[in-house]
C-alpha angles and dihedrals in degrees: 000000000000085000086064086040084060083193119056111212123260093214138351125222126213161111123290097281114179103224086059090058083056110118088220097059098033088052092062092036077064096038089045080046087229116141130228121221115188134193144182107216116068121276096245094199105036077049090062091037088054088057091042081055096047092047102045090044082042086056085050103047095040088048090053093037087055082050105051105242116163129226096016113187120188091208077079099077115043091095085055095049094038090049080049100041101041094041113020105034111080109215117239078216112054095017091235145062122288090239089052091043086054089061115101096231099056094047090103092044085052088054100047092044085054100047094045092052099036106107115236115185102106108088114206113190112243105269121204136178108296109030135121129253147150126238136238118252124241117253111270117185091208088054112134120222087245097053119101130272094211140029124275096229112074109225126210111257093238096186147352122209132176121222140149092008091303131093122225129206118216095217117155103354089308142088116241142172126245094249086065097056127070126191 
């Protein structure tokens, strides 16, 4: 798969998805030297990616099912999608393609697209190293509506540190994004 791929990935954002805790996986995302950022709150955009998967691979079964092929996995077509997806579909977000956005030049465009369209109307309080915040919960399926969002014990932020255009807080033993703290 990562030789179709023709560029292995440098990290992977998500939510904390089970298969990716895994030691096998996580042993060959070390041994691969590709990092893992979780978070617990939902991707968002992996999230409407995922939907813009499901329906392009759903067109193509359905087309070869109307047509009577035999033996269909799906598996099949992930190089085709991925060709579509990454070179003929123009983002909403970035106004071009992602093959497009990977070119040097564009970079700055990518960025602009995405701050003018980046919604800003949520207002964290600046967090540094020593303060005190709660944590956001992990997902639970059976969470009422009434449960809490975040833990009742409030946790030391232990270290901030800036990568790949985010900044993580070292709070509990664990790296975390703003948006799962609260002051």
């Amino acid at each position: 798969m990562l030789n179709k791929m023709k560029k292995k990935p440098t990290f992977i954002y998500s939510d904390e998805e089970g298969a990716l805790t895994s030691n096998d996986v996580q042993g060959y995302l070390k041994k691969e030297k590709i990092e893992v950022i979780m978070t617990r709150n939902h991707a968002h955009f992996v999230e409407r990616f995922i939907r813009t998967f499901k329906m392009m691979l759903r067109k193509r079964l359905d087309n070869d099912i109307k047509q009577g092929k035999d033996n269909i996995q799906w598996v099949d077509y992930i190089f085709q999608i991925m060709l579509t997806y990454n070179n003929k579909n123009e983002h909403n977000s970035i106004e071009m393609t992602p093959a497009e956005a990977r070119k040097e030049d564009k970079q700055l465009d990518v960025k602009l697209n995405l701050e003018l369209k980046a919604k800003r109307d949520r207002r964290y309080p600046d967090l540094k190293i020593g303060d005190k915040v709660k944590i956001m919960l992990k997902y639970n399926k059976m969470k009422k509506e009434h449960d809490p969002l975040y833990s009742d014990t409030k946790y030391e932020i232990e270290k901030i540190e800036e990568k790949k255009g985010l900044t993580f807080f070292f709070v509990n033993g664990r790296m975390r994004l703003r948006n799962e703290l609260l002051k």
